[in-house]
KEVEXMAR-558613 format. One record per residue: residue number from 1; x, y, z of N, C-alpha, C in turn. Coordinates in nm, 2 decimals. Each point is the difference from the previous one (the first is absolute). Layout:
N
NUM X Y Z X Y Z X Y Z
...
# end
This chain:
258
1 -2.95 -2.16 -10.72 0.06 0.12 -0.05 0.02 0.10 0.11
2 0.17 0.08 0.00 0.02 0.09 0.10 -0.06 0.14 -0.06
3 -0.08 0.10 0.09 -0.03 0.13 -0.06 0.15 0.07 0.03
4 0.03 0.11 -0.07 0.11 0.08 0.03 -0.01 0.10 0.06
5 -0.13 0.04 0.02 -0.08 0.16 0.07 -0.05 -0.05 0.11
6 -0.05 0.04 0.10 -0.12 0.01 0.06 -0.11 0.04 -0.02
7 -0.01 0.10 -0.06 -0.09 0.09 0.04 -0.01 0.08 -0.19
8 -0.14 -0.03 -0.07 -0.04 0.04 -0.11 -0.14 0.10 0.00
9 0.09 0.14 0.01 -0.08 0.11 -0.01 -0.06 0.03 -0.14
10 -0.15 0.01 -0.01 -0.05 0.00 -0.15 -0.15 0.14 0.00
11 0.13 0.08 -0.10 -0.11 0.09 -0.02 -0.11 -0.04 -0.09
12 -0.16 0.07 -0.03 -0.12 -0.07 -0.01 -0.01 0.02 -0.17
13 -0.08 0.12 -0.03 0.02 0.08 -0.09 0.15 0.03 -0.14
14 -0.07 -0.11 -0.10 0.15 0.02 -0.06 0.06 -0.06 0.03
15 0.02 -0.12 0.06 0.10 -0.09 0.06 -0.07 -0.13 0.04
16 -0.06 -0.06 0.12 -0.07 -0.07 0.03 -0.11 -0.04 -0.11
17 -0.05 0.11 -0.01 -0.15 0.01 -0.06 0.04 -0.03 -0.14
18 -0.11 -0.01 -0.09 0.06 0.06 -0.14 -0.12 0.06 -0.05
19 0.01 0.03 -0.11 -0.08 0.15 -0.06 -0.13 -0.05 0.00
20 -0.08 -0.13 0.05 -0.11 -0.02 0.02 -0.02 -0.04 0.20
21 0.08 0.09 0.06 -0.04 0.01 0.07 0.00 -0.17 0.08
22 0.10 -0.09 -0.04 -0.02 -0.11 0.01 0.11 -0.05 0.03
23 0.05 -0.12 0.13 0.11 -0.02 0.01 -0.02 -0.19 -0.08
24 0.05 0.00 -0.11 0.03 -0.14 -0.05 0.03 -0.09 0.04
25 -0.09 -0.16 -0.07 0.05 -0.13 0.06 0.15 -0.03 0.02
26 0.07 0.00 -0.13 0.19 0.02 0.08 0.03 0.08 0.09
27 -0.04 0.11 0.01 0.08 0.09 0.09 -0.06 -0.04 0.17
28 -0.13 -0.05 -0.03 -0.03 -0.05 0.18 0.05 -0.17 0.04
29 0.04 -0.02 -0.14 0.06 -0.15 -0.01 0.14 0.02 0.07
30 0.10 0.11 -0.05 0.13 0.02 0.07 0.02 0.09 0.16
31 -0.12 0.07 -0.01 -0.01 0.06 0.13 -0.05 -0.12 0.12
32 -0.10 -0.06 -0.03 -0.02 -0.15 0.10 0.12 -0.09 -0.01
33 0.10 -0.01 -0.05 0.12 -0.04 -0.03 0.13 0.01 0.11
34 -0.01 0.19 -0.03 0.05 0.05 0.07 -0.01 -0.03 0.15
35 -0.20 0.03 0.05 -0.07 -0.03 0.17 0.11 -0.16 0.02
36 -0.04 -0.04 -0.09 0.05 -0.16 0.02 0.15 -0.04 0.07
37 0.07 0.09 -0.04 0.17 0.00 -0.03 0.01 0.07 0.13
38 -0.09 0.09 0.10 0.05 0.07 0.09 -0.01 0.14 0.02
39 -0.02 0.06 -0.17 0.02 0.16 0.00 -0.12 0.07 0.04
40 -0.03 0.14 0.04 -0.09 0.06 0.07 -0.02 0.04 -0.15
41 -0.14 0.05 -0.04 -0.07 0.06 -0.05 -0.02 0.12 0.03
42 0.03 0.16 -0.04 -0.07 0.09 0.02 -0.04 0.06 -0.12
43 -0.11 0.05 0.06 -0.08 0.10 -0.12 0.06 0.16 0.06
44 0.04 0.06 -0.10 0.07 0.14 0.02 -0.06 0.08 -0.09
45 -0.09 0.03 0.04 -0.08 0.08 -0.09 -0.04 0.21 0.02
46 -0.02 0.03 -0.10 -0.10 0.12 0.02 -0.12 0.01 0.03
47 -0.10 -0.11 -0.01 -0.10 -0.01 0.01 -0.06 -0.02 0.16
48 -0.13 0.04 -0.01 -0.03 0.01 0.17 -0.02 -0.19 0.04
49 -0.02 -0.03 0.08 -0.02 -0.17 0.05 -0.12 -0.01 -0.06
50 -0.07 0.09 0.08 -0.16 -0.10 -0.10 0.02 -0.03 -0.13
51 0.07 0.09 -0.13 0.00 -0.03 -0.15 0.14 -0.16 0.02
52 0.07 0.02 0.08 0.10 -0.11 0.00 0.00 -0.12 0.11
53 -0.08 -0.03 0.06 -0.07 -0.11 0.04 -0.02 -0.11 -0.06
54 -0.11 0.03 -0.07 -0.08 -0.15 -0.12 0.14 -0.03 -0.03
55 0.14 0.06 -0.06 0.08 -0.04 -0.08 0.11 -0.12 0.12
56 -0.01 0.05 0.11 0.08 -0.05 0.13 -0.06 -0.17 -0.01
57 -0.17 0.08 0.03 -0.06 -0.12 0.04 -0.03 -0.14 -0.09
58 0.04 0.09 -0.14 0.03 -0.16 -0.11 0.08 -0.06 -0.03
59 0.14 0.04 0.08 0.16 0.01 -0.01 -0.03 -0.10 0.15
60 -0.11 0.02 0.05 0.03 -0.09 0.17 0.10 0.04 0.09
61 0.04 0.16 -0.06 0.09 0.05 0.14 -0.02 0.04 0.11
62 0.12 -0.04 0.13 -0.05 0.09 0.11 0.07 0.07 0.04
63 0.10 0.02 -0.05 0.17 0.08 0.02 -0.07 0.14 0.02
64 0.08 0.09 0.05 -0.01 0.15 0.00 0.00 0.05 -0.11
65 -0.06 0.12 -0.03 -0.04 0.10 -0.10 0.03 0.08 -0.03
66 0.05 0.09 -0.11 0.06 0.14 0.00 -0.14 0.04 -0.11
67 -0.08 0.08 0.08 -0.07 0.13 -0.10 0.01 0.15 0.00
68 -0.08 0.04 -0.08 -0.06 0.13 -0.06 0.18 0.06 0.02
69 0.11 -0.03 -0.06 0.11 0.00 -0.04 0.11 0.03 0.14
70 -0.05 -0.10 0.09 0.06 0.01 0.13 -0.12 0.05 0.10
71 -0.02 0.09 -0.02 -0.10 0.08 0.11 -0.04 -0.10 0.06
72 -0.04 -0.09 -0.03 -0.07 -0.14 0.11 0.09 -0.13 0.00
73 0.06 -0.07 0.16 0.05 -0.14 -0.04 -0.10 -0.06 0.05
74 -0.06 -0.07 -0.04 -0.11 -0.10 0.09 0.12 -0.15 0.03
75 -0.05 -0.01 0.12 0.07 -0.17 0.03 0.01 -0.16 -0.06
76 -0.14 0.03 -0.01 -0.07 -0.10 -0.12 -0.13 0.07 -0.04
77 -0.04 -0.06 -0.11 -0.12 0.04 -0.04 -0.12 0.04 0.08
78 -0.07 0.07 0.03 -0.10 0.08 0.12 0.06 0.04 0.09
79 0.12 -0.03 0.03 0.10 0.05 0.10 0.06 0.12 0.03
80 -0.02 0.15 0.00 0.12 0.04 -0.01 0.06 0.07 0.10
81 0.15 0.03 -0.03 0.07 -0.02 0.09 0.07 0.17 0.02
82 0.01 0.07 -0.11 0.02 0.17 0.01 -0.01 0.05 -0.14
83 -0.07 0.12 0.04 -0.08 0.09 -0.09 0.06 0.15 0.02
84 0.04 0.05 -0.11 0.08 0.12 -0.02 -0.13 0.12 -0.07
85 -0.02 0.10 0.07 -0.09 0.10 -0.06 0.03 0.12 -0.01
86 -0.05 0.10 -0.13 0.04 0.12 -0.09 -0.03 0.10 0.10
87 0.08 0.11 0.00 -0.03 0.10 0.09 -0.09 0.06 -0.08
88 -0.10 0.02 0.05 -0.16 0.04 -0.04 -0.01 0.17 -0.07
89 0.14 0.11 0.01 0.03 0.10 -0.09 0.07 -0.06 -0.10
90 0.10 -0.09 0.00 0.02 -0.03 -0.13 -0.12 -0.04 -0.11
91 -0.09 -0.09 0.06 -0.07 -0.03 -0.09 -0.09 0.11 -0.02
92 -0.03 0.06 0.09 -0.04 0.12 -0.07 0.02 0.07 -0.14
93 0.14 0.07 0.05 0.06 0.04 -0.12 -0.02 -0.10 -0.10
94 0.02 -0.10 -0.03 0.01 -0.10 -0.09 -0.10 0.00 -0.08
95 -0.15 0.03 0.07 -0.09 -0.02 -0.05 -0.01 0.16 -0.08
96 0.02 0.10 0.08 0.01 0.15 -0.05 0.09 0.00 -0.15
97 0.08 -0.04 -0.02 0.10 -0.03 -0.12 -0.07 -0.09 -0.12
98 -0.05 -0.12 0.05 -0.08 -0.07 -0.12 -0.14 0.09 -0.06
99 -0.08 0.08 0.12 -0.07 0.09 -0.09 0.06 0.13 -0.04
100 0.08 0.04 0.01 0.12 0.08 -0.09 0.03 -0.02 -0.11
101 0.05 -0.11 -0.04 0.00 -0.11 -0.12 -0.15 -0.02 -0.08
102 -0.09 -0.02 0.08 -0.09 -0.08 -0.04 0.04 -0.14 -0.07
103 0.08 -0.07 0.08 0.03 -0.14 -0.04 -0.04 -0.13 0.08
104 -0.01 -0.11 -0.05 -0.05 -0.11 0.07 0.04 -0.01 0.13
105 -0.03 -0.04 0.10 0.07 0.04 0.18 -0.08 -0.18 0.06
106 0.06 -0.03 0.09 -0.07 -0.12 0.08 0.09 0.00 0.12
107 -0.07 0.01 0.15 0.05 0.00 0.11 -0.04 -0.18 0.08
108 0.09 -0.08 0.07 -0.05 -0.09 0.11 0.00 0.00 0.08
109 -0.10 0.01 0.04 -0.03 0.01 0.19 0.00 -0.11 0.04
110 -0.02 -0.04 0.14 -0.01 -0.09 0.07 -0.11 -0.13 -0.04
111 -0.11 0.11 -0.04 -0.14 -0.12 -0.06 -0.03 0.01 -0.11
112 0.08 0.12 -0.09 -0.08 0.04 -0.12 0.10 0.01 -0.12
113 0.00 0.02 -0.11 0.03 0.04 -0.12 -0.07 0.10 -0.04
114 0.05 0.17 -0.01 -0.03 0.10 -0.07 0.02 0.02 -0.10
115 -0.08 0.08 -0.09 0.09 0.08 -0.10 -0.12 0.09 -0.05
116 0.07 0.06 -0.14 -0.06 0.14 -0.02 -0.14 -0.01 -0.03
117 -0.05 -0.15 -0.04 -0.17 -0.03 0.02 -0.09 -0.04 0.14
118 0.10 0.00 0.08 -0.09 0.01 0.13 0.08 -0.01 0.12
119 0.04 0.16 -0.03 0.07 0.10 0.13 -0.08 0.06 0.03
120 -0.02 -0.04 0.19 -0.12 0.09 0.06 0.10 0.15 0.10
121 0.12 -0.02 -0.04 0.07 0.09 0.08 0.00 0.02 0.13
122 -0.02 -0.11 0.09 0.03 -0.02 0.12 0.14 -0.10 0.00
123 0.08 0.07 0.03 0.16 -0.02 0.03 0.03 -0.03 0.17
124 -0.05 0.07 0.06 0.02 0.03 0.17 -0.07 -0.10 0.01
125 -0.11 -0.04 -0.06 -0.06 -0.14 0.10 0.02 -0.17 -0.05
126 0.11 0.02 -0.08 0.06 -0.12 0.00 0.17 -0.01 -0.03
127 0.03 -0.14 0.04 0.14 -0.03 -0.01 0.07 -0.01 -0.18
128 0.07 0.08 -0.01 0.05 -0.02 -0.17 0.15 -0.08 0.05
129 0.01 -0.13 -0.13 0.11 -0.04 -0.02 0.07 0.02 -0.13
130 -0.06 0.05 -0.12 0.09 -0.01 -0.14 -0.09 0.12 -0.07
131 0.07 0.06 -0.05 -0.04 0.11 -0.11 0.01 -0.04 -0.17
132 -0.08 0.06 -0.06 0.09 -0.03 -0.15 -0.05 0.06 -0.11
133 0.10 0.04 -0.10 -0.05 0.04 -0.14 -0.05 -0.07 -0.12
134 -0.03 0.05 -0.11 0.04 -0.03 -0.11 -0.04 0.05 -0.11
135 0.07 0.00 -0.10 0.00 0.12 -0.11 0.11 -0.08 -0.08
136 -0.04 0.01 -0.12 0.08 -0.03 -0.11 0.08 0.12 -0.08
137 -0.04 0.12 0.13 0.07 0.17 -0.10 0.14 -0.02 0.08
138 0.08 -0.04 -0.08 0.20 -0.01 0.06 0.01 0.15 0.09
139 -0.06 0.09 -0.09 0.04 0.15 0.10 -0.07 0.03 0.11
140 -0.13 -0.03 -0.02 -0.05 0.02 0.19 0.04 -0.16 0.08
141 0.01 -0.05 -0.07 0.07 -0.13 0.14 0.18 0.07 0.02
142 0.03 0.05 -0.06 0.13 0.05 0.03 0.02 0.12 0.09
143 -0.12 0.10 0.00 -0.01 0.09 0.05 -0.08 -0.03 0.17
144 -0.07 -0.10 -0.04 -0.09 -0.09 0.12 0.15 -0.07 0.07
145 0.10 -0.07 0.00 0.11 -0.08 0.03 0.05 0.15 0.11
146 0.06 0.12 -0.10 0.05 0.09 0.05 -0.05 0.05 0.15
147 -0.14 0.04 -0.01 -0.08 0.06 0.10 -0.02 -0.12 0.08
148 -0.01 -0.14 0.02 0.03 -0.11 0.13 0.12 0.06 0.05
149 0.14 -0.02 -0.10 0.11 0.01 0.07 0.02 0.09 0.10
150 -0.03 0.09 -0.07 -0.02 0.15 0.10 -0.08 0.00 0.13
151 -0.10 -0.04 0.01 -0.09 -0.05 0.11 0.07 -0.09 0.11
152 0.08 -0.09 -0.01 0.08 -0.02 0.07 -0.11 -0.15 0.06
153 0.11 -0.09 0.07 -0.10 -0.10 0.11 -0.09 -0.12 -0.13
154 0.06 -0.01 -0.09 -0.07 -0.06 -0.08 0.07 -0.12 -0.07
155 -0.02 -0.13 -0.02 0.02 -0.11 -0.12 -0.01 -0.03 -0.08
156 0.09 0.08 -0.14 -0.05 0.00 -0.12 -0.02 -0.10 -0.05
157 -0.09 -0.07 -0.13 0.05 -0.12 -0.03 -0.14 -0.02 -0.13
158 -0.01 -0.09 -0.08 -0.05 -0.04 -0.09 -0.08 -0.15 -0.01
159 -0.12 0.01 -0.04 0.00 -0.17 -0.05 -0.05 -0.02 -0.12
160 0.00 0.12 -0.14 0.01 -0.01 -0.11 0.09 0.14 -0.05
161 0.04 -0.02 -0.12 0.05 0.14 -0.01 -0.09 0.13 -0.04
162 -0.09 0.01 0.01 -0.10 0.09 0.01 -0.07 0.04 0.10
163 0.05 -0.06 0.15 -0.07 0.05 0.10 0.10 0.05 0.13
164 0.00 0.03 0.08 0.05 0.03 0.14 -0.07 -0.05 0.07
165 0.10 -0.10 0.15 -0.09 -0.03 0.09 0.08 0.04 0.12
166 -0.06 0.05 0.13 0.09 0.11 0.10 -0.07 -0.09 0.10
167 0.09 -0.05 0.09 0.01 -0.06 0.15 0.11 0.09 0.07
168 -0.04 0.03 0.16 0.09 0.03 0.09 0.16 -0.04 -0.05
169 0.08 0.10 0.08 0.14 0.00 -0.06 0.02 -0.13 0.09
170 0.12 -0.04 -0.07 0.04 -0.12 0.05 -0.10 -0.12 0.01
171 -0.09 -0.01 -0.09 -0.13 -0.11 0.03 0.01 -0.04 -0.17
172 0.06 -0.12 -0.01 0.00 -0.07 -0.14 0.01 -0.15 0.01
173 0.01 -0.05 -0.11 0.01 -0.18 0.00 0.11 -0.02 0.10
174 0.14 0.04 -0.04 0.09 -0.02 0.08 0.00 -0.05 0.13
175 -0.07 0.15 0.04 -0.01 0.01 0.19 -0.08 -0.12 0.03
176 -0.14 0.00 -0.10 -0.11 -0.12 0.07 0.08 -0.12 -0.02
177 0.09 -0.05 -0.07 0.08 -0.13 -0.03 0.09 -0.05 0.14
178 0.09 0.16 0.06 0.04 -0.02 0.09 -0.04 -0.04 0.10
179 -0.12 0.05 0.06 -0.08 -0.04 0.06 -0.05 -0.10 0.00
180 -0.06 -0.08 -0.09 -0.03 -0.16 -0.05 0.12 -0.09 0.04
181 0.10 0.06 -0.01 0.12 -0.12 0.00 0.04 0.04 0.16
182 -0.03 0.06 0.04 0.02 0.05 0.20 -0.09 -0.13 0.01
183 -0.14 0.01 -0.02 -0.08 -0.09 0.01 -0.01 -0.17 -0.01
184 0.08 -0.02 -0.08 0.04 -0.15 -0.05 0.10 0.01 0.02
185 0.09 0.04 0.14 0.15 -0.01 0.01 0.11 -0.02 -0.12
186 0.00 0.08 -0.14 0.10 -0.02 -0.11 0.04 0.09 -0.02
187 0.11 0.07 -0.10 0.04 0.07 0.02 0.00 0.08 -0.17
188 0.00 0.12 -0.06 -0.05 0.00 -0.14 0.10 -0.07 -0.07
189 0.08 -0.05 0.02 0.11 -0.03 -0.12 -0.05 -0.11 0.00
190 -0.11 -0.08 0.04 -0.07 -0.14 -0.02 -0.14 0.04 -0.11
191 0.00 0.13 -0.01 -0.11 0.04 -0.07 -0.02 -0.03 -0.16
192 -0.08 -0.03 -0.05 -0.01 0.04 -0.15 -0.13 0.09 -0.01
193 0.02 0.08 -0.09 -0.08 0.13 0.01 -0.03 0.04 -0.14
194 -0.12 -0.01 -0.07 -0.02 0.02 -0.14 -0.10 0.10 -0.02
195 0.03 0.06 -0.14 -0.11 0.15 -0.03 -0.01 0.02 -0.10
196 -0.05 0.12 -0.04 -0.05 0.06 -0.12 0.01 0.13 -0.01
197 0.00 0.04 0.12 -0.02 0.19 0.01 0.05 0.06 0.07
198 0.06 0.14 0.02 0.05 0.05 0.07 -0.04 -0.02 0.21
199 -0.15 0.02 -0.01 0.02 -0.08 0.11 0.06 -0.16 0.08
200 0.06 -0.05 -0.13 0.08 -0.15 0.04 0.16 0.05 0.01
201 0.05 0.09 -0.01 0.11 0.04 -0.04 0.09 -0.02 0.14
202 -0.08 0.06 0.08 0.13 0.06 0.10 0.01 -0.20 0.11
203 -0.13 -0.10 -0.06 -0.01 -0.13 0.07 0.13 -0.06 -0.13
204 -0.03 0.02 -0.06 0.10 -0.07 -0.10 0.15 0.03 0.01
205 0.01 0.13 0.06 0.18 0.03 -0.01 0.01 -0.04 0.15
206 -0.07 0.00 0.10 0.04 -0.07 0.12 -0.04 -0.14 0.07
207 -0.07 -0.04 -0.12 0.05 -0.16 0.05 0.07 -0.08 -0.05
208 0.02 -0.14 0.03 0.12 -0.04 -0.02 0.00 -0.05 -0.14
209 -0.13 0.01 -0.05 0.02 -0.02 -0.18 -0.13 0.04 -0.04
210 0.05 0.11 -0.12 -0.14 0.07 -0.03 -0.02 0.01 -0.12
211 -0.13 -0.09 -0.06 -0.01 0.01 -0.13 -0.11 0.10 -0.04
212 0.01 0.00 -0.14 -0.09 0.06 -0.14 -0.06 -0.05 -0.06
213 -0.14 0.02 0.01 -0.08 -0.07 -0.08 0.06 0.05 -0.12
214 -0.07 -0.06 -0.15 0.06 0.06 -0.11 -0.12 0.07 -0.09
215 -0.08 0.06 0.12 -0.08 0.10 -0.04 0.05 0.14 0.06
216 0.08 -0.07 0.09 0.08 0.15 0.07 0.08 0.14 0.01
217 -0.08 0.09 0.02 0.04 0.12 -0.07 0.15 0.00 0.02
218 0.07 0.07 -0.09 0.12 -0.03 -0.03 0.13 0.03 0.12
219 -0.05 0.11 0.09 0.08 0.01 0.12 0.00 -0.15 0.08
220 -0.12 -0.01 0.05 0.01 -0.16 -0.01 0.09 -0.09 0.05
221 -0.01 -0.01 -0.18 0.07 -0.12 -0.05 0.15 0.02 -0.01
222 0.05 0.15 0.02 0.13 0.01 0.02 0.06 -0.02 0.16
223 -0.07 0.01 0.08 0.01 -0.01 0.18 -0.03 -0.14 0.01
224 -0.03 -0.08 -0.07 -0.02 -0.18 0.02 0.08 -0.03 0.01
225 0.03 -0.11 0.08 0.11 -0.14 -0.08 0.00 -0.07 -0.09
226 -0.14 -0.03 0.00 -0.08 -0.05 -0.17 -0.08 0.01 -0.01
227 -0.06 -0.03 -0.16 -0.13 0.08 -0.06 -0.03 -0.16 -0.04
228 -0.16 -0.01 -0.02 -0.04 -0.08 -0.01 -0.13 0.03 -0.11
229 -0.08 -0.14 -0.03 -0.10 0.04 -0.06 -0.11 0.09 0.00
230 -0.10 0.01 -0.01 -0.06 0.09 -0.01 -0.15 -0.05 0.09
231 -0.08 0.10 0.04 -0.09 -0.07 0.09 -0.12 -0.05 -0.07
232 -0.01 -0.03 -0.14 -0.08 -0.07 -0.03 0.09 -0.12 -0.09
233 0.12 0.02 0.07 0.04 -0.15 -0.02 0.08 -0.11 0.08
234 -0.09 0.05 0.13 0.08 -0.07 0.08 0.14 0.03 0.04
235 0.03 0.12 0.04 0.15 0.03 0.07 0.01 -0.06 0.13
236 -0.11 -0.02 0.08 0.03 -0.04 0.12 0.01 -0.12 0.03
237 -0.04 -0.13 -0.14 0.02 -0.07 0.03 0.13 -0.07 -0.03
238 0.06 0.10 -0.08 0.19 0.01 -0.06 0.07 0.07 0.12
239 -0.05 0.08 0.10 0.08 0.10 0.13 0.03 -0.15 0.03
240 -0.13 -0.09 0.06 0.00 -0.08 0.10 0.09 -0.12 -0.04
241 -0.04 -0.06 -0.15 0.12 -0.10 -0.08 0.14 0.00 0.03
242 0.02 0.15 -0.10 0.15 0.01 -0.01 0.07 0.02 0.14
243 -0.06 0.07 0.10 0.07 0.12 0.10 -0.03 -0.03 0.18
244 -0.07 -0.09 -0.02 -0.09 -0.04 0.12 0.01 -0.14 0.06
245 -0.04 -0.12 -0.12 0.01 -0.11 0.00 0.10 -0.05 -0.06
246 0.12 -0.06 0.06 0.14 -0.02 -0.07 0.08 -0.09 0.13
247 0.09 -0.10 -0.11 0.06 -0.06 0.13 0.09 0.08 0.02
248 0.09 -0.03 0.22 0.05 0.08 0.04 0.10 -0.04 0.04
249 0.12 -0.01 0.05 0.07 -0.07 0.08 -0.09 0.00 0.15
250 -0.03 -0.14 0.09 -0.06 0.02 0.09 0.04 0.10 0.15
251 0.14 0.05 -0.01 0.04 0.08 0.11 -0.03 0.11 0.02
252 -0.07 0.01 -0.20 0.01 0.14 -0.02 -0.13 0.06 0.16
253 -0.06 -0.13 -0.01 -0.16 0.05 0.08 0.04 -0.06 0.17
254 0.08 -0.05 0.02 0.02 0.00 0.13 -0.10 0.05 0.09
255 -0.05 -0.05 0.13 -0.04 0.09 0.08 0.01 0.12 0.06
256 0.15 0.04 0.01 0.07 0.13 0.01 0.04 0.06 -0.08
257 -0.05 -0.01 -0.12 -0.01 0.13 -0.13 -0.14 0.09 0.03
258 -0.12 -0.05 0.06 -0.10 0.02 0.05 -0.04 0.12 0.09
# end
């Protein structure tokens, strides 16, 4: 069987995973499918490497990596290859606004995962990559949205609709994808690129096919090419079916389409 992509970008959360935190016997049955056929594997996640590791390492990938929602590409797994970090006033402020609020807050550093249960408020002595909210009150996330914008140098973006997650401007799935496919000499229109949340958004409208899970908040699923099942039923192993694994005309893959 010919693959029609190269390269299958898979966010973790909501997509990969399903609501137990679990990636299913079909779905690693069509992703080994996929390894098989030729296509790279990436994990494009929000999550820092250590939480998305185990998941690499039961998938048996070694392809390059998009985390903590770009901020990090690693080359392969323990690998990495460039690390993007928060200007150390921003997060300040960031942090000055969530106790304003008094709302849930979580920063990622380089070694750690913070949040409002154990912030020791040393900012200057470590590297920050991702900020983030969350609140189920529509008006202070609205009013929270407004006061980033303003602030300026920031990547707005979501991985449920109740939260805000802030990376360096210009630092999202997209960019780390770009970067992955510099890496494996392809080019993104060989990409397939699938999500759930606003942080999949801006990987989904610029690669060369970008699906929706069918848990996917509704912006989404209008910025896809196609929507698919839902992550506790195997969408990825329908991306990979329908969209992935399909006969081709053989010229289509020539050497010099490459």
């Amino acid at each position: 069987m010919i693959a029609k992509y190269r390269l299958l970008a898979l966010d973790m959360d909501g997509t990969l995973l399903n609501d137990e935190q679990q990636i299913t016997p079909k779905t690693v049955e069509w992703i080994k499918k996929a390894m098989d056929a030729g296509v790279h594997v990436c994990l494009s996640t929000g999550r820092s490497a250590r939480t998305a590791l185990p998941y690499a390492e039961q998938l048996g990938l070694e392809t390059p990596m998009i985390m903590v929602n770009g901020s990090e590409v690693w080359r392969a797994p323990h690998e990495l290859y460039r690390r993007s970090l928060m200007d150390m006033t921003l997060v300040k402020r960031m942090h000055e606004i969530a106790e304003e609020y008094g709302i849930w807050f979580w920063a990622y550093s380089v070694d750690e995962v913070y949040n409002r249960d154990n912030w020791d408020g040393d900012i200057e002595g470590r590297e920050w990559l991702k900020f983030g909210y969350s609140t189920e009150d529509d008006e202070i996330r609205h009013k929270l949205l407004m006061q980033l914008q303003d602030m300026g140098g920031l990547e707005i973006t979501n991985s449920t609709p109740y939260n805000l997650e802030i990376n360096p401007l210009g630092v999202n799935k997209a960019s780390g994808i770009r970067e992955v496919c510099k890496l494996l000499g392809i080019d993104m229109s060989q990409v397939v690129a699938v999500g759930d949340s606003l942080n999949d958004l801006a990987a989904i409208q610029q690669s060369g096919f970008g699906v929706a899970m069918g848990n996917a908040q509704e912006v989404v699923k209008q910025e896809a090419d196609a929507v698919v099942a839902s992550n506790n039923n195997d969408g990825i192993a329908e991306v990979i079916q329908k969209y992935i694994l399909a006969e081709a005309p053989a010229s289509a893959f020539s050497p010099q389409n490459f």
